[in-house]
C-alpha positions in Angstrom: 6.8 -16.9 -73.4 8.4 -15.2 -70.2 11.1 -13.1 -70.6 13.8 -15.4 -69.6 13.1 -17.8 -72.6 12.8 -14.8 -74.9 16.7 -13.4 -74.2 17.5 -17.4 -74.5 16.1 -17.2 -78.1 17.4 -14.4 -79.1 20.6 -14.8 -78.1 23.7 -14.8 -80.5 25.9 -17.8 -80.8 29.7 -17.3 -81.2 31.5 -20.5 -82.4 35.2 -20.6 -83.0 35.6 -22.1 -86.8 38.3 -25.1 -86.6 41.5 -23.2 -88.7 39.2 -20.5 -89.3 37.4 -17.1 -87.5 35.5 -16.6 -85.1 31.5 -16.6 -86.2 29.0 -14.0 -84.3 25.3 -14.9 -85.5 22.2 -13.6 -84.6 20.6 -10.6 -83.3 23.2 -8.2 -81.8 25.1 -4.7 -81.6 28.5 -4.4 -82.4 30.8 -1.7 -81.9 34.3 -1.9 -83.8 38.0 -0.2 -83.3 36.6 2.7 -84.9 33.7 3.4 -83.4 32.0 1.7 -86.3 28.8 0.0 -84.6 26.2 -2.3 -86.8 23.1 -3.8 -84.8 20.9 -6.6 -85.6 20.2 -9.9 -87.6 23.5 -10.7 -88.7 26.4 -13.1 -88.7 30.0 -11.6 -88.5 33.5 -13.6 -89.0 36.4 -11.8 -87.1 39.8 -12.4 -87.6 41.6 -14.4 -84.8 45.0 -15.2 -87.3 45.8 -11.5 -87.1 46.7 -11.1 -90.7 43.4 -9.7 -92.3 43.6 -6.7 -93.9 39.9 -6.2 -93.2 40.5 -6.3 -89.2 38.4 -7.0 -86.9 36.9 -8.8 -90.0 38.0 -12.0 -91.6 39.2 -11.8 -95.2 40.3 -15.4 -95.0 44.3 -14.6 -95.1 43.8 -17.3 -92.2 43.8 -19.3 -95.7 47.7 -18.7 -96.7 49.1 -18.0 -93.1 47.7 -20.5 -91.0 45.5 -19.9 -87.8 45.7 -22.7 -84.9 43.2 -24.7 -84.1 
């Protein structure tokens, strides 16, 4: 495998969830607000309704309030 198709595999996906957060998934390094960072296998949900008490992360509050489309 050269290492064009390698970074293609491995790269993470980030899908927007209809109502919902947005979805990070795969193998990645992320760095929040506070200088928190997590890197890796993973998938994250971050808040995009602004109402999560959890920020950057979803605690579906998108739920009660309502997040467009």
């Amino acid at each position: 495998m050269d290492d064009n198709q390698e970074i293609r595999n491995n790269a993470p996906e980030v899908r927007i969830e209809p109502g919902g957060p947005i979805v990070l998934k795969g193998y990645f390094t992320f760095r929040d607000s506070s200088g928190n960072i997590i890197t890796g296998e993973q998938e994250i949900y971050l808040c995009r309704c602004g109402g999560s008490k959890n920020k950057p992360f979803c605690d579906d509050t998108h739920k009660i309030i309502g997040v467009p489309g």
